[in-house]
N, C-alpha and C positions, 0 to 999 in steps of 0.2 A: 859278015854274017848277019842274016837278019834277024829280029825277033824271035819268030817263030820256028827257025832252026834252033836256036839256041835254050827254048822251050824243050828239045823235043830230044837233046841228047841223051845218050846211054850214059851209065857210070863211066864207063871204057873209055868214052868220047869227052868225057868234062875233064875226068882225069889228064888225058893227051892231053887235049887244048889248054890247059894248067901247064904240064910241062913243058910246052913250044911256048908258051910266052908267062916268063919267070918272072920277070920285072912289075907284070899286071899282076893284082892284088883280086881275084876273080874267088866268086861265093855262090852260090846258088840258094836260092830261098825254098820253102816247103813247095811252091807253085813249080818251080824247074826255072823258073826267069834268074838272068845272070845277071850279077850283081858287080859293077868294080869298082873295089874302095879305094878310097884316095889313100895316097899316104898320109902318116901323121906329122904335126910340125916337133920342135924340139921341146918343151918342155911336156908336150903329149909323150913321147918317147923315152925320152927322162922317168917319166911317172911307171910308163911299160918296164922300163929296165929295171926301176926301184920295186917294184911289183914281185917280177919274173925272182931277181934274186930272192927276195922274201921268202917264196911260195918254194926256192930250191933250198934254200939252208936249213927251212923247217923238214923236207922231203929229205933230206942227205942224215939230221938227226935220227928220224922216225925209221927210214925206210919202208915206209909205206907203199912208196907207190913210183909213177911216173910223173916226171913235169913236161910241157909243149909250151911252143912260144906260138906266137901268133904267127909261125911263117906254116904250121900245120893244120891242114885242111882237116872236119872230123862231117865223116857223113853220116848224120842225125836219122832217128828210125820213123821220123815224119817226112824222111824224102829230103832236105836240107842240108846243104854244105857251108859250113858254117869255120869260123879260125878264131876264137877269141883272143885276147891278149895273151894272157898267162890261162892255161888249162890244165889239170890234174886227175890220173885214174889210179885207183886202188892195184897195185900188183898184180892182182888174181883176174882180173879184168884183161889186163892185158896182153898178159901171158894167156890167155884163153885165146885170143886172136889167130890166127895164121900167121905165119911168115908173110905171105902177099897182103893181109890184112894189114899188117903193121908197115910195110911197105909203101901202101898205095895209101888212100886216105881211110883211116880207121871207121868202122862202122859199130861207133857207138857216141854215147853222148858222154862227154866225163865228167867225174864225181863233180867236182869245182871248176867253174869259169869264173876268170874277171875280165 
């Protein structure tokens, strides 16, 4: 794919091309240009997993909200497809989505990224 295809896809299309290749770590920035992230090494990944559980045993106390790991794409209301490590939304937030919303990549930004 060149560039300037890649620029030029629909939600539809970035989505698909995510799912036919699962093992690429693919993002999209605010411009539409595709972005693919390396994987991390092991004590970067260590830190991820020390994170992720944090942000879930505090969530599991509270019940507040939702937790995502960075294998969830969220597509941001500046056009951007984005996965942070560890990501958190409020309940009410999410539960407002649709079914195919919460399905495919969510179209909101969440409360907390790290």
């Amino acid at each position: 794919m060149n560039h300037r295809d890649a620029v030029n896809l629909t939600d539809a299309q970035f989505y698909h091309l995510c799912q036919a290749n699962q093992t690429w770590n693919l993002e999209r920035n605010q411009k539409g240009e595709l972005l693919i992230m390396p994987p991390v090494g092991g004590n970067t990944g260590k830190q991820e997993a020390n994170l992720i559980v944090k942000v879930g045993v505090w969530n599991e106390q509270t019940q507040l909200g939702e937790v995502f790991s960075s294998s969830t794409i969220f597509r941001l209301p500046k056009g951007g497809y984005r996965s942070p490590d560890v990501a958190w939304i409020k309940r009410e937030r999410w539960e407002a989505l649709s079914a195919e919303e919460r399905e495919k990549f969510p179209p909101l930004c969440p409360d907390f990224v790290i």
